[in-house]
MARVEXSE-435844 format. One record per atom (N, C-alpha, C): residue in one letter; x, y, z. Coordinates in steps of 0.2 Angstrom, whole numbers, plus 5000, padded with zeros to 4 digits. Each point is the difference from the previous one (the first is absolute). Last residue first. Example, Ala and Ser with C-alpha at 12.3 -4.5 7.8 and 13.67 -1.06 7.14 Angstrom:
S506449895035S500450065001S499650055003A500249725000A499650065000A500450065000
***
This chain:
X349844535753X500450024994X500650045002X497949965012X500449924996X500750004996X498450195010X499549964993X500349924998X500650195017X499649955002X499649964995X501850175002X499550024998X499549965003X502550014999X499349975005X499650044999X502449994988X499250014998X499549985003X502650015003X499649934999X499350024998X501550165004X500149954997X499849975000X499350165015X499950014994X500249964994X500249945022X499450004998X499850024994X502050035009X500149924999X499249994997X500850215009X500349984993X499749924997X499150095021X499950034995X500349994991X500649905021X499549985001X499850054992X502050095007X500249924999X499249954996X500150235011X500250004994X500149934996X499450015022X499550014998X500250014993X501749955014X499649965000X499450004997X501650185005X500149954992X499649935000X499550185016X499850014994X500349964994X500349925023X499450035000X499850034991X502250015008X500149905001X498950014997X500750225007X500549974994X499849934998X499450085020X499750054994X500349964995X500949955018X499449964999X499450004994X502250125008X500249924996X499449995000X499850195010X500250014995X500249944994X499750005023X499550004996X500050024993X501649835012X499850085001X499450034997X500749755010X500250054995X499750065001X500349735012X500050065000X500050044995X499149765010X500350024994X499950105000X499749735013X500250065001X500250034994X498849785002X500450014999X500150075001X498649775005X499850074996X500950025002X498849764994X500650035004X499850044998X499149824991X499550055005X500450055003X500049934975X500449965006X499650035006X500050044973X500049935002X500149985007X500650254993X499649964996X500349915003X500250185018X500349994995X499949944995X499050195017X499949934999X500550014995X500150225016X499649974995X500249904998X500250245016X500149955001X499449974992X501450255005X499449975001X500149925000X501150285003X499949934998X499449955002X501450274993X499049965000X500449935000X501250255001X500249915000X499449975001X500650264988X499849985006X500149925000X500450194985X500449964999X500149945008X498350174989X500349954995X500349945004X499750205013X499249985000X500349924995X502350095012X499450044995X499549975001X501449975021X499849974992X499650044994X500649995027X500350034997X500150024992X498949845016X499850075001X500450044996X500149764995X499250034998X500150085002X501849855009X500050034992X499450054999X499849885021X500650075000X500150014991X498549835002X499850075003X500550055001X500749794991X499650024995X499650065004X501349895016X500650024993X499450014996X499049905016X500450075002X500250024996X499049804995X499750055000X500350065003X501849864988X499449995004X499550065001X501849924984X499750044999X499149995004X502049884997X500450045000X499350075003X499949784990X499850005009X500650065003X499249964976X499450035005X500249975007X501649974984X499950064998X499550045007X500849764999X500650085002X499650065000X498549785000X500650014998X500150075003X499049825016X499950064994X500650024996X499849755010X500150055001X499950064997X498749755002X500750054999X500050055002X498849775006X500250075002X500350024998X499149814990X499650065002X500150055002X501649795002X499750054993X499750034999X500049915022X500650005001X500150074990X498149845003X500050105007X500950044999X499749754990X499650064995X499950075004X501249825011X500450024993X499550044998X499149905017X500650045003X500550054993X498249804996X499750075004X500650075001X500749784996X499650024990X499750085004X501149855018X500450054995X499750034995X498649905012X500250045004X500550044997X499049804991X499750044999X500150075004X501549804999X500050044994X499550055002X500149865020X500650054997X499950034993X498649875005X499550055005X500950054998X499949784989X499550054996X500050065004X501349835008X500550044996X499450044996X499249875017X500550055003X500350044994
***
């Protein structure tokens, strides 16, 4: 009896901590609210959101920005990959 109670708690508590809440930001920023923005928006300054994993977990996650933030986020990531390739010399000799 006290095994079928723990396992029904242990069950209860983890649904119970798997539901959170969106944060502030994106549950501000429902699909309504990011189309009434969209019509009015410069091209740049338009809201793209998309669902993505968050490293190590299978929870996808809402995540809104501008295109402009994307462009951005986009070039120093490749800037980053560039730099970092040039320092270290991958050439592919080992060296």
């Amino acid at each position: 009896m006290k095994l079928k109670f723990l396992l029904v708690t242990g069950c209860l508590a983890l649904l119970i901590g798997c539901a959170g809440t969106p944060s502030a930001e994106n549950a501000a920023l429902s699909d309504e609210n990011v189309a009434a923005h969209n019509k009015t928006a410069d091209e740049k300054d338009k809201v793209v959101c998309e669902y993505v994993k968050e490293t190590g977990s299978y929870r996808r996650v809402k995540q809104c920005r501008t295109i402009a933030q994307k462009e951005k986020q986009s070039e120093e990531a490749r800037r980053a990959i560039a730099d970092e390739s040039y320092q270290t010399g991958s050439g592919g000799d080992g060296q």
